[in-house]
N, C-alpha and C positions, 0 to 999 in steps of 0.2 A: 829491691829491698824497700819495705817500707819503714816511715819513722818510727815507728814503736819497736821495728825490728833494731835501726839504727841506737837507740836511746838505752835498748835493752842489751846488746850487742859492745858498744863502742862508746867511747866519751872524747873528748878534747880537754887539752892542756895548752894553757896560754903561758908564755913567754915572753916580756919584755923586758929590753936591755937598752942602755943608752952609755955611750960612749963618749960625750960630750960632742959629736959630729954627727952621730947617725944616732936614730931611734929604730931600734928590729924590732919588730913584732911578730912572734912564731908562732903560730897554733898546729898541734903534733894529735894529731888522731888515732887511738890509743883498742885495742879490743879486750877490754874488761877482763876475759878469761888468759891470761896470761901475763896480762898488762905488756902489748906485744904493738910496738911502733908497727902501725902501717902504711902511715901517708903523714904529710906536713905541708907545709905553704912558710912561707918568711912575706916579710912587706918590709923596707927599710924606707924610713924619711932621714934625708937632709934636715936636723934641726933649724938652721939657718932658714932656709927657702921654705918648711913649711912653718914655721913662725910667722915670716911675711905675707904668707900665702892667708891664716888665719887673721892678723892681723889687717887686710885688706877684705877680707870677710866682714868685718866690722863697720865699714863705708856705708854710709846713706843710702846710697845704693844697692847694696847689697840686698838678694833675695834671701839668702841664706846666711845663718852668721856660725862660726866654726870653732874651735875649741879644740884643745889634744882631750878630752875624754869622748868628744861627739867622733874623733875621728880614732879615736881607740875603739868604739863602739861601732863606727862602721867597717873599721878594719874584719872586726872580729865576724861580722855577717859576713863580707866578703868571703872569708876565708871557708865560715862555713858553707857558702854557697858552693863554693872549690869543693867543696868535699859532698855535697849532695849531687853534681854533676859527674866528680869522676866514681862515685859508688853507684850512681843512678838513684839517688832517692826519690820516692813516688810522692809528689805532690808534698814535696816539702821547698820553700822559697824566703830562705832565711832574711832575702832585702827587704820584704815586707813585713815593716814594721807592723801593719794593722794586726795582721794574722801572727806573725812572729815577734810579740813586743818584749819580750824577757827570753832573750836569746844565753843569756848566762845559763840556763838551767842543763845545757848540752857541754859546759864546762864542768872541771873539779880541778 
C-alpha cells in the first residue's frame, strides 16, 4: 500500500484517558468507507513513574528534556509506525520527524 493509498483509504482516531493512576493512549485506525475499526494499538503510562521519569529529564545532564505533550507526540508516531508496518506501508516512516513533521494530519 502506498501513503496516499493509506491517507485516501484510512485515518486514525486518537484517544486519551487518564484515570488518575494510568494515562492510555489509543490510536484506532479507522477505513473511511464505512468508518469500519481495523486495527488499534493502546500505550499506558504509570503517571507516577512517568512524572519522575520526565522530571529527571530535566537534570543537567540530561541530552533530552521530556514533557507529556513531547511524549503524547511521540506516542502518536509510534503508533503510527505500528500501523505502517503491520499494513506494509511503502516508504512511509512516521519516527522521522524531518520527513514526517506534522504527523496530526493522518488524524481526525
Amino acid at each position: 500500500m502506498t501513503l496516499q493509498e493509506f491517507k485516501k483509504d484510512y485515518y486514525c482516531k486518537l484517544d486519551v484517558t487518564n484515570d488518575n493512576y494510568t494515562v492510555t493512549i489509543s490510536t484506532t485506525a479507522i477505513r473511511s468507507k464505512g468508518n469500519q475499526i481495523v486495527d488499534g494499538v493502546k500505550t499506558n503510562y504509570n503517571i507516577q513513574e512517568t512524572s519522575d521519569w520526565i522530571n529527571d529529564s530535566h537534570s543537567p545532564i540530561s541530552i533530552n528534556q521530556w514533557d507529556w505533550q513531547k511524549l503524547l507526540d511521540q506516542t502518536k508516531r509510534f503508533h503510527l509506525d505500528y500501523f505502517a508496518q503491520r499494513a506494509l506501508i511503502a516508504d512511509f516512516y512516521p519516527l522521522n520527524i524531518d520527513e514526517n513533521p506534522d504527523i496530526d494530519i493522518y488524524y481526525k
